[in-house]
N, C-alpha and C positions, 0 to 999 in steps of 0.2 A: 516504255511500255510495262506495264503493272502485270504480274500473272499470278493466280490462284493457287493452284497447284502443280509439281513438275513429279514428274516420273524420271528417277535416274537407274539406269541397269548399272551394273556394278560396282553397287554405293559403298562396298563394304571394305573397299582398303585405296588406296592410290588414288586418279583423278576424281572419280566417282563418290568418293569421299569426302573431298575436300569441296568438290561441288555439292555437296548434302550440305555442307557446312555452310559455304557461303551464302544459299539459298534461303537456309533456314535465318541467315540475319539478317535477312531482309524481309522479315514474316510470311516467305511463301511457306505453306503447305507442301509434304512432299508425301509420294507412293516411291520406296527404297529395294530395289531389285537385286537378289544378288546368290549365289548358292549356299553361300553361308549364314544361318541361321540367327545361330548365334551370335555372332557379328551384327549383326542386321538389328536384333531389340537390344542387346547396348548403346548401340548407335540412336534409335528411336528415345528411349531413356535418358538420354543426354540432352539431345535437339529438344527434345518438348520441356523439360525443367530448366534449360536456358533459356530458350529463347520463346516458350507457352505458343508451340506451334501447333498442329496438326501432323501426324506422324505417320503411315502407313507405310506395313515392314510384310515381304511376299518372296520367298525361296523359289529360287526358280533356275533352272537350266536355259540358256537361251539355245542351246541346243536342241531344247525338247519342243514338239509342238504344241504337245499336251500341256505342257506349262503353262506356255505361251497362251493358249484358249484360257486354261483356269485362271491368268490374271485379268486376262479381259473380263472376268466374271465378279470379280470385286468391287465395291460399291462403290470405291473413289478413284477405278482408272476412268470411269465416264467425265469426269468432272477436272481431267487433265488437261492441263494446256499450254505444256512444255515440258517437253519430250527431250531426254539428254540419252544415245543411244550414245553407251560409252562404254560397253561389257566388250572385250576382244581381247585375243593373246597371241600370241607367234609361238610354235613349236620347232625346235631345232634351227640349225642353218645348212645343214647335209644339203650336197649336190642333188636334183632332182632325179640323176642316178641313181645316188644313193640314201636318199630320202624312204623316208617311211608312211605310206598314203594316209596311215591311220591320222597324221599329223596333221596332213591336208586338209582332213574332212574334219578335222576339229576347228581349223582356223577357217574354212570355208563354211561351215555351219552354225558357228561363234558369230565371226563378224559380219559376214553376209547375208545368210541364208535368217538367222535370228531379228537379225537388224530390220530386215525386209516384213518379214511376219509382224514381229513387234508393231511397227508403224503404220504398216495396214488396220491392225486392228484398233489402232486407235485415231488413225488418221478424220472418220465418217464422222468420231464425238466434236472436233475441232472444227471438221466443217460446217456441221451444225451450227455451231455458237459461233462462226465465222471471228474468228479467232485462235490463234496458235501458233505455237515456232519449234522444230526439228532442228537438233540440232546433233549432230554424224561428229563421231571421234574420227578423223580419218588417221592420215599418217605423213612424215614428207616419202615415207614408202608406196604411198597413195600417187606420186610425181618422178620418184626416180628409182631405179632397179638397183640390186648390188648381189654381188656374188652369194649364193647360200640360201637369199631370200624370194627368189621368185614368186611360190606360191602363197606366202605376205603377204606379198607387193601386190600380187594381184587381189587380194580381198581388199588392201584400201584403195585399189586402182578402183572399183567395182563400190566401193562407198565414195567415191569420188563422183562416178560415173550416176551410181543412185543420187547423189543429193543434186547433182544438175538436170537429170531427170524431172525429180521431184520437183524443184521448183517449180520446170516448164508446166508442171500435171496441174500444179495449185496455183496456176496466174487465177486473179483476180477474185480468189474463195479469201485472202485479207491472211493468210499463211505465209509463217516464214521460214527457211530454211538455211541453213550456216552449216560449211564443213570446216570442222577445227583440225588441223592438220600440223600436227608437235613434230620437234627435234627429238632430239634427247632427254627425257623425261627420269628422274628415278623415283622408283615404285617398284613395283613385286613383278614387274611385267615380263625383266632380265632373268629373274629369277624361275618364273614358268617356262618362260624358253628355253632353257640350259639345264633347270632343275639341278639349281649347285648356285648357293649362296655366295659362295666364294667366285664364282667366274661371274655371276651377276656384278659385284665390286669390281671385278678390274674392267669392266664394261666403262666405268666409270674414274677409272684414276687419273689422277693429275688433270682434272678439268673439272668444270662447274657447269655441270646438268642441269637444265630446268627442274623445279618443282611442281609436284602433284599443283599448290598453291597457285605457281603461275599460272597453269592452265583454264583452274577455277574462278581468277580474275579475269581472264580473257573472253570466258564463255558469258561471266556474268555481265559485263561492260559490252560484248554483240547483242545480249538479249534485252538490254533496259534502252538502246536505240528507239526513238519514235517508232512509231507504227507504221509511216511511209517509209522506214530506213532497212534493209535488208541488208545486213554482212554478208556475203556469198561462199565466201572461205579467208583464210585466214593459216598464212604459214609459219610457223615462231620456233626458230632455234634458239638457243644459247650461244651466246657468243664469243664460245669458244668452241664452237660446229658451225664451220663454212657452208659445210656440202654433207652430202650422207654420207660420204667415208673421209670427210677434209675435217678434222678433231684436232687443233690445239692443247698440248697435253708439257704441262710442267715436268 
């Protein structure tokens, strides 16, 4: 299935990137979402003198609602027709004792609450053109619990829950929806959660973590499926991650 243009929310470093990239080599158009600005027109700058695409670059909090409203307001979210909600982060691993709620409401407003708005507002343009595919970052934290992460867990529990949802809403409008749901990924993701480069790394030592790269082959190979084929999810560790705390480590 051929598409036009994709909207990716956190295009500007990790999966969301490497998904700008992929996209763009296959002459989609893209609208590139992300808080970082400046990020965002080098990124635009690159993609359009390689690959002579169409480039659409919009700073935004998926926090905010106000954002959220002012990108629906751009000329080329109407004209979108794959949607990659992939902006989320994890803050801490503190017991929910001793958790800190500001934390909560950043990952609960990040990946759920943002994700939910986002897609709303662009979900009426797709049904129009009866055409489109949704496609949800989840998590394998979206499927299994572990100590530290509860309120995570529960935002990809709940993007899990939205993308089975969603499909039931859009039976027979010609819409698809896929939740991509990673292992161990390295990206800046350790790094926001911990806030310390250095523990970000040992997150990762003595094993071989997925890349941003893989995830962006996988999202792109669910979306080029015919147009009768629907991915529904998709779970992908590294294979040296059994389980969410089962790590094979040299």
């Amino acid at each position: 299935m051929k598409f036009k243009r994709a909207l990716i929310t956190g295009a500007s470093s990790g999966i969301g990137l490497a998904v700008a990239e992929s996209f763009a080599a296959q002459g989609i158009d893209l609208l590139l979402v992300a808080r970082r600005e400046e990020r965002l027109l080098k990124l635009k700058t690159r993609l359009e003198r390689k690959h002579k695409i169409d480039v659409t670059v919009a700073a935004a909090d998926m926090r905010k609602a106000g954002d959220i409203a002012a990108l629906a307001e751009i000329k080329a979210f109407a004209g979108v027709d794959l949607l990659i909600n992939n902006a989320g982060l994890a803050r801490g691993t503190e017991k929910i004792q001793d958790a800190n709620p500001a934390d909560w409401e950043a990952m609960l407003e990040t990946n759920v609450t943002g994700l939910l708005r986002l897609t709303r507002a662009l979900l009426p343009h797709m049904i129009k053109k009866k055409r489109g595919h949704v496609v949800n970052l989840g998590s394998v934290a979206g499927r299994w619990v572990y100590p530290g992460g509860a309120v995570y867990c529960a935002s990809k529990f709940a993007v899990r829950a939205i993308s089975e949802g969603l499909r039931m809403d859009l039976i027979g409008t010609g819409l698809r929806v896929t939740n991509i749901e990673p292992g161990m990924v390295e990206t800046e993701f350790s790094e926001v959660r911990f806030q310390s480069k250095e523990r970000a790394k040992g997150v990762y030592k003595g094993m071989t973590p997925l890349s941003a790269q893989d995830i962006a082959e996988s999202i792109l190979w669910a979306v080029q499926r015919p147009a009768h084929v629907n991915i529904q999810e998709m779970v992908i560790y590294p294979t040296d991650q059994a389980a969410i705390q089962h790590v094979h480590r040299r």
